[in-house]
N, C-alpha and C positions, 0 to 999 in steps of 0.2 A: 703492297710490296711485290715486287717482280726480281726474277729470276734472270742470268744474264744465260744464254744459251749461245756458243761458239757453233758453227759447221762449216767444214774443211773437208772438199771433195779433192778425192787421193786415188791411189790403185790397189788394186788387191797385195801386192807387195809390203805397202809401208803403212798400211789400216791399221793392226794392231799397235805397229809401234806409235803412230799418232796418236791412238788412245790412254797407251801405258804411257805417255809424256802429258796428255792432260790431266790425266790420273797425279800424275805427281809433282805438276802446278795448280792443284788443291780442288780439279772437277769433282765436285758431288755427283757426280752422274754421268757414265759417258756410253756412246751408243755407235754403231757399225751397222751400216744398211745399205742395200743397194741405192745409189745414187739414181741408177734411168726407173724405180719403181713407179708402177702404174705407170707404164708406158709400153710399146711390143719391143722395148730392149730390154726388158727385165728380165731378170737371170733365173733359175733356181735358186731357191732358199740354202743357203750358208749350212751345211751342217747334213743335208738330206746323206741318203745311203748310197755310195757308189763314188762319191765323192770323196777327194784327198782329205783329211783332217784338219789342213789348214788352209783350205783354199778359201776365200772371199768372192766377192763380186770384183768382177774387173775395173770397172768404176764402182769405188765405193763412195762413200759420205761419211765422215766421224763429227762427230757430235758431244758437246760436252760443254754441261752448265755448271757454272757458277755462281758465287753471291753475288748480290748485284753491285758493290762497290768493287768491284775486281777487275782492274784494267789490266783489259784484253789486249793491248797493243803489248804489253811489258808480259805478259803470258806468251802470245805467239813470237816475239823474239828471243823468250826464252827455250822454246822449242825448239828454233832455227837452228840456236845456236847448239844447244845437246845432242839433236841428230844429226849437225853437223851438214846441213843441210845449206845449197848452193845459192838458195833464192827464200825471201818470207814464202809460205803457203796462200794462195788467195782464200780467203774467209769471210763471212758476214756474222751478224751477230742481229738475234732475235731477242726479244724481251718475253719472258713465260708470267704471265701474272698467276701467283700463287691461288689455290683454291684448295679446298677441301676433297682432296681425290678420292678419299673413300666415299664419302655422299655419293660424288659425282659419279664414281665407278657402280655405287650402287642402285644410283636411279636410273640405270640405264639398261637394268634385268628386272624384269616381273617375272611373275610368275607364270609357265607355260603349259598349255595346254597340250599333250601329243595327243590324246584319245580323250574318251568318257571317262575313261581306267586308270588315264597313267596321267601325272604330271610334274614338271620341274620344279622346284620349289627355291630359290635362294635361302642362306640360313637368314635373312632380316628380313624375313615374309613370313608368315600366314596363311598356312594352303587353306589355298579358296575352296576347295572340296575334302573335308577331312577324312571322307568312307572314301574316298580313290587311293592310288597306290601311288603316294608322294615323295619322289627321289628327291631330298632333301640333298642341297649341292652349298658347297664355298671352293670356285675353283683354287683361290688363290691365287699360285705362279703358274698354273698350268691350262692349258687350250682345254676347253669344253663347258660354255654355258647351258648348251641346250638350246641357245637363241641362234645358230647357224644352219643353213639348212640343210650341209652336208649330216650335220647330229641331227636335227628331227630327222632326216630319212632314213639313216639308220636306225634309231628310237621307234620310231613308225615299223620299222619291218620287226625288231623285234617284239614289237605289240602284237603284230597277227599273227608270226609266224613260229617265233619259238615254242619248242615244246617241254613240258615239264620233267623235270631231271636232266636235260643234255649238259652236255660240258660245253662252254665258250672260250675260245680265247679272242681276248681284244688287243690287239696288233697296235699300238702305238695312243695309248688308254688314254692319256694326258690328266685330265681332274676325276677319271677313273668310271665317267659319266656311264658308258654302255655294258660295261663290267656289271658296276652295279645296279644298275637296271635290270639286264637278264636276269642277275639274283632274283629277284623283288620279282621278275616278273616270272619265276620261278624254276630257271634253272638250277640244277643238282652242284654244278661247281663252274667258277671264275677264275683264269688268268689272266690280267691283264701288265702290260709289257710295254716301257718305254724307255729310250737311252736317257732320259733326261730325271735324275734323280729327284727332281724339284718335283715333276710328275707323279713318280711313285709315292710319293712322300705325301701329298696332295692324294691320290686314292688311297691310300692306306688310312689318311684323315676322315675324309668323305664314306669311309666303306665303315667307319666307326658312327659316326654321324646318323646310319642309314641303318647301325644295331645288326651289322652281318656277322656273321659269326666266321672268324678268322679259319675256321676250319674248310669253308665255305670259296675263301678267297684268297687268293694270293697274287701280288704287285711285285713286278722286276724288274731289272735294266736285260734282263736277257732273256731269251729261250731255247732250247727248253729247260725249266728254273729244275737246278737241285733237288734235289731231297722235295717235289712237290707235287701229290698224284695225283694224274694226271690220269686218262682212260689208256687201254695196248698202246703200248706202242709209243708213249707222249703225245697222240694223236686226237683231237677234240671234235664233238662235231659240230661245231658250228664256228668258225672264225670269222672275225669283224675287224676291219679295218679303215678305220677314218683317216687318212693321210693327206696325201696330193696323188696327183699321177703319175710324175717321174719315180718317187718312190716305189710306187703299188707295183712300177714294174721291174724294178730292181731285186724287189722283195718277194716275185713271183713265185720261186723255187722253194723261199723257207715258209710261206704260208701255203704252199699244196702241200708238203710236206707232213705239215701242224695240223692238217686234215683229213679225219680218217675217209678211206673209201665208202662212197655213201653219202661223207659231210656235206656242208653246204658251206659256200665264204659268200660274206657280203664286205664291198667293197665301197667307198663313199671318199669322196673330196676331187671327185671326179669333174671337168667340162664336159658339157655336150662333145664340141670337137675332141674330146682326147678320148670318149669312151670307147673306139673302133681297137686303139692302141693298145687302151688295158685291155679292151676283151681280150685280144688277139697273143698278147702276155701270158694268158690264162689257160688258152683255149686248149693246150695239150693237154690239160690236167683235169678241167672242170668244160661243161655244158652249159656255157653264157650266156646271160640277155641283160638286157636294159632295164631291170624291174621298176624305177619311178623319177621324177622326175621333177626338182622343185628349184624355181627361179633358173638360172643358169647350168646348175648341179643335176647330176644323175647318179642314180646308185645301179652299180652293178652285180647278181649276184649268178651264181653257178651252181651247181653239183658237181660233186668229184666223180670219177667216173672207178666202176667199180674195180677195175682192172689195175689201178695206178695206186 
């Protein structure tokens, strides 16, 4: 059995409403992406910080399957006609052959190794060393397997470098992965902080998973979180952030901030070419370098200087 999959490249203008009208000519599933991805016309990601709240890619692609007896011709003239729209949209149409996507999503994470000490564990595994210290993970809907190398290089820096009782916060946590790590790897207290609700929801899962003790952790759509204490000041020492780099530098001002004088930030989702930029974001605040360096990706991290 196969799936009928629609794609309809549009503008950032009329993306959503293309979707909300597949949506209600009976799409099981409809999707919004940058149309030039994986190319040097690719945009920034939909949704980063600094950004209008409804802006898209300029060229988009909307996407949107159906079952597969469902003619698409009597679909996209139904479109036309509801948006009122001057011309059909040009469209192709792909066949998705059904499969078992959890298998498939789940054969595709083993179990990782970051040190002797530490390792990632999916929950339909097995840690292969049971005396090591095994962050038992199910991202679910949210970014961080532990299998990217932006996350091992962070994972890695908090394996040699954290020290026992600091406070972390984790700047955009996603399945809550380096949060709870530091825990485990013996930090005194965890924030981790994502606007994406699916994410907090997923660490708050994961940090139960992992037997943290709620007093220990706390997950939000914001900082600095309420009623959550935190060291003087709401000030942490040690903040981590795995994003992109447009963000990282967007985000400058509220993560020196989230860092007491003294702290340290480790920065990760960085390119070799963009790391000059985020230093240079940073460099009022904190004492940069390049600390490692894996596939393409480099992590960046500083000290805050004591004065700031």
């Amino acid at each position: 059995m196969s799936w009928k999959t629609i794609f309809i490249k549009t503008d950032s203008a009329s993306a959503e409403l293309l979707g909300d009208a597949l949506l209600e000519q009976g799409a099981l599933s409809v999707d919004i992406h940058d149309a030039a991805a994986d190319t040097d016309q690719e945009q920034p990601i939909y949704g980063e910080p600094g950004l209008p709240a409804d802006e898209v890619w300029q060229k988009a692609e909307v996407s949107g399957m159906f079952d597969p007896d469902t003619d698409i011709n009597a679909v996209m003239q139904s479109i036309t006609k509801a948006l009122a729209l001057p011309d059909l949209p040009a469209f192709r149409i792909e066949a998705i052959e059904a499969q078992d996507w959890v298998r498939l999503t789940q054969s595709q994470f083993s179990p990782i190794c970051i040190s002797s000490r530490l390792w990632i564990v999916p929950t339909w595994h097995q840690p292969p060393d049971p005396s090591a210290i095994n962050l038992i993970l199910d991202p679910g809907l949210a970014f961080g397997t532990g299998s990217h190398p932006t996350t091992q290089l962070c994972l890695a820096w908090l394996d040699q470098n954290l020290k026992q009782g600091e406070t972390l916060l984790d700047y955009g946590c996603g399945s809550g992965v380096l949060a709870i790590a530091a825990l485990k790897l013996g930090a005194g207290r965890v924030i981790g902080i994502d606007i994406d609700p699916h994410a907090v929801k997923a660490s708050h899962a994961n940090a139960l998973l992992n037997a943290c003790e709620p007093t220990d952790c706390t997950f939000a759509t914001q900082y600095p979180v309420e009623n959550a204490e935190t060291c003087k000041a709401g000030q942490v020492d040690v903040v981590v952030a795995n994003i992109l780099s447009n963000p990282l530098i967007v985000l400058a001002p509220i993560l020196a901030r989230a860092t007491r004088p003294g702290g340290r930030i480790v920065l990760s989702g960085v390119l070799e070419p963009q790391a000059m930029g985020a230093m240079s974001a940073y460099s009022q605040w904190f004492e940069m370098q390049i600390n490692a360096a894996q596939e393409d990706w480099v992590l960046l991290t500083g000290v805050k200087n004591s004065d700031q």
